[in-house]
N, C-alpha and C positions, 0 to 999 in steps of 0.2 A: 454311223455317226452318233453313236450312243452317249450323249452328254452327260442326261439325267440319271436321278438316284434309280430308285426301284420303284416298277412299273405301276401305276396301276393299271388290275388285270383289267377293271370292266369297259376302257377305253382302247380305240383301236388308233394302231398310228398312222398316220397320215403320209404320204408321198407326195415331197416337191421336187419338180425339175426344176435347177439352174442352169440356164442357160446365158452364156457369154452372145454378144453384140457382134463385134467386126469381127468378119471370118471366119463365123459359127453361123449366127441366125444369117448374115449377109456376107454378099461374096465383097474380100479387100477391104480396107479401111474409109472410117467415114471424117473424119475429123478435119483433116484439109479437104476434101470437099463442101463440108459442113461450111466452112469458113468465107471461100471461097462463094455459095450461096448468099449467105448474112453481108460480106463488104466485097467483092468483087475478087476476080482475078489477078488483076495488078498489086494492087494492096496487098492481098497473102503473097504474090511471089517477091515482092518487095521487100516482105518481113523475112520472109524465108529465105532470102540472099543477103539479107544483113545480118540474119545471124548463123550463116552458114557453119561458122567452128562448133557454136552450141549445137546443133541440127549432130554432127559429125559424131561429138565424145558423144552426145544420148544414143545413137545408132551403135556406138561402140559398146561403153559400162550401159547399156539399160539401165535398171532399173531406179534408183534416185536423182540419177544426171538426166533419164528419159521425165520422170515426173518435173523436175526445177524445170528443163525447156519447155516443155507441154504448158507449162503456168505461165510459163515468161511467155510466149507465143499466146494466149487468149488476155494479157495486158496489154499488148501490142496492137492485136487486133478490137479484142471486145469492150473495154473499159472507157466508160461513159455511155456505153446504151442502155437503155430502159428496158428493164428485167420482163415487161408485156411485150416486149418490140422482139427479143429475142425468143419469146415463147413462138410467137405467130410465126417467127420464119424455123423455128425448131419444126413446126405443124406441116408445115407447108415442105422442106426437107424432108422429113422423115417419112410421110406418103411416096414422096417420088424416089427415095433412095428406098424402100422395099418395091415399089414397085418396077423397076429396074436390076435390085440387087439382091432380092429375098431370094435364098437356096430352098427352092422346094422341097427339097428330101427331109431338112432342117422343118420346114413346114408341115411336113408331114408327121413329124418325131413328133411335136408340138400336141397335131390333134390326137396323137395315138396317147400320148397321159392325157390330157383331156378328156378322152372318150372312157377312161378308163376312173374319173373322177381325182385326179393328182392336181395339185397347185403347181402352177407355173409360175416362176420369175427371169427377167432378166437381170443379170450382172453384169456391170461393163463399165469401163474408164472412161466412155465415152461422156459427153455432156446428158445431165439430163431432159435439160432444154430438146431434144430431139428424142433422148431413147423411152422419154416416160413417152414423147407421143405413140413413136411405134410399138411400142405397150399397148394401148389403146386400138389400135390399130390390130394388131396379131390378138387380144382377149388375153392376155395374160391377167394373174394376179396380183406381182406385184413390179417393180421398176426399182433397180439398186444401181444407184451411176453415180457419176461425179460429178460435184456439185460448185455452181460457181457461188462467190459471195455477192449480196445484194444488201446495199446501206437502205436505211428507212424512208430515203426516199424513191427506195423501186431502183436505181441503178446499178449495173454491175462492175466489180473490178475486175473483174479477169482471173483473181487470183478466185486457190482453190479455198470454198469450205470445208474443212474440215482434210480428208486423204482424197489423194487423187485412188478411183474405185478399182486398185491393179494387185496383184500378189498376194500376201496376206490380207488386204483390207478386201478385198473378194471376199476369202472365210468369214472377217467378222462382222462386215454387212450382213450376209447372208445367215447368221446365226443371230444377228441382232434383230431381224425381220421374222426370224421364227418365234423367238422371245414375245416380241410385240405381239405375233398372231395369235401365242399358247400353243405353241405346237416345240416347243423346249421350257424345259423345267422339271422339279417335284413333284412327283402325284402326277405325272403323264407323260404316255407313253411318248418314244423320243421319235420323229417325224422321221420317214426312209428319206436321203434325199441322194438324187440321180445328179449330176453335173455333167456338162457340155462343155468342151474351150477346144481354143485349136492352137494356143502360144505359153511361152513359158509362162505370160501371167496369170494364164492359170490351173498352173500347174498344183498350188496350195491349194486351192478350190477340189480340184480333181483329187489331189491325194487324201482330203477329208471325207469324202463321199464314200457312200453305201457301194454304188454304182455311177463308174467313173468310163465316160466316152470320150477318144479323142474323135472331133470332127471337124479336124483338119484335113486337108487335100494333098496333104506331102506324102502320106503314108509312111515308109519306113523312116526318110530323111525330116521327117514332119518332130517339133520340141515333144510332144507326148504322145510319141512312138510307144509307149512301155502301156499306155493304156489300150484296150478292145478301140476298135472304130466304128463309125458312125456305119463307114460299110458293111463290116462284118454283121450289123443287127439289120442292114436292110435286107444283107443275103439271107436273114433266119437263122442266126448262129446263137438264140437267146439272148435273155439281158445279161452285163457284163458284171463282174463282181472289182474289186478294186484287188489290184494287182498285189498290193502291198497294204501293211496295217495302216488306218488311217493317223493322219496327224493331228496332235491333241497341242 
C-alpha cells in the first residue's frame, strides 16, 4: 500500500490491522439488532414492514440503494434522540453483542498483531455509536464507522455524516486515519497494512492491502473467495500476500 514518495531510510514502517465489524470481528450482523436494543421490537419490525419494497431493491442493487435504505431506516427509528442517550445503549449493546457474538479465532488474530506490536483498527458501516464502544472493549487503536449527524443541541437525525463507512469509503477512512496518525506521507516510511472483511464491502479495502484475508465462513461460495483465509493462517500456511496489485 505504498502511497508515499521516497522512504526515509532511518524510519521503520509501521503495520496496521483492518479489521471489518459484522462477520469478521462478530458472527452475522449487528444493526437490526442494535436497533431493536435502542426502541424495541415492534417498532423496528414495524418499520421494517413498511418499508418492505425499499428493504427488497437494497437486498437486490446493494450498494447506493443498500446505503439510501440503511439512512432512511435510522430516521425512522433514531431521529429525536439525544446523541448521550444513544451513546449509553451503544455501551450497553456492544458488551453483550461481543460477548455473545465475538468469533474467537478473529480474537485471537487480534492478539497475535498486538503481540507483535502492529496497530489495530476497526472499519465498519456499522454505527459508531456501538463499534467505537466495542473498540474499547477488544483494545484497539483506532474505531472507523459510520457516523450519525448530531445538531447543537446533542440530538440525532438519523441521517448519515458524512458516507455511510462501506466500499471505497473503507479505503479512504482508513488511509485518512494513517494520514492523521503519520504513518502516510513524505519523509516516511509508508505503514504495512493487513485487512480483514468477509463481504463485497470490503472487497476495496482488501484489494488495497499489503496482506489481504478473507474471513468469511463461505469459503469457496463466500464474495472474497479470491483472497487467502483466515483459515488457511490458523492451519500455519503463513501471512497472505494480495492476490492481485493493489488499487490506487
Amino acid at each position: 500500500m505504498n502511497m508515499a514518495g521516497p522512504e526515509d531510510e532511518s524510519s521503520q514502517p509501521a503495520t496496521v490491522a483492518a479489521f471489518d465489524f459484522d462477520g469478521t470481528v462478530t458472527r452475522g450482523a449487528s444493526t437490526v439488532p442494535f436497533l431493536i436494543a435502542v426502541r424495541g421490537l415492534f417498532p423496528v419490525a414495524l418499520a421494517l414492514g413498511r418499508t418492505l419494497p425499499q428493504l427488497v431493491r437494497a437486498a437486490i442493487f446493494s450498494g447506493a440503494a443498500a446505503d439510501e435504505y440503511k439512512e432512511q431506516l435510522f430516521v425512522r427509528l433514531l431521529r429525536g434522540m439525544a446523541d448521550e442517550d444513544l451513546d449509553r445503549e451503544g455501551r450497553s449493546f456492544a458488551a453483550k453483542h461481543l460477548r455473545l457474538r465475538l468469533r474467537p479465532e478473529v480474537r485471537r488474530r487480534i492478539e497475535w498483531h498486538r503481540r507483535r506490536g502492529h496497530l489495530v483498527v476497526l472499519v465498519s458501516a456499522s454505527v459508531e455509536h456501538y463499534v467505537a464502544a466495542a473498540g474499547e472493549i477488544l483494545g484497539v487503536d483506532g474505531v472507523l464507522a459510520t457516523r450519525l449527524a448530531v445538531d447543537a443541541a446533542g440530538i440525532v437525525s438519523g441521517r448519515f455524516d458524512g458516507k455511510n463507512c462501506r466500499g471505497a469509503e473503507k479505503y479512504a477512512r482508513v488511509v485518512g486515519w494513517l494520514r492523521t496518525n503519520d504513518l502516510a506521507g513524505a519523509g516516511r516510511a509508508q505503514a504495512v497494512l493487513w485487512a480483514y472483511g468477509n463481504s463485497r464491502g470490503d472487497a476495496w479495502l482488501l484489494g488495497a492491502a499489503d496482506h489481504a484475508v478473507d474471513a468469511g465462513r463461505l469459503g469457496r461460495f463466500g464474495a472474497l473467495r479470491r483472497f487467502p483465509s483466515l483459515a488457511s493462517l490458523d492451519a500455519g500456511h503463513g501471512p497472505p500476500t494480495n492476490p492481485r496489485p493493489p488499487e490506487r
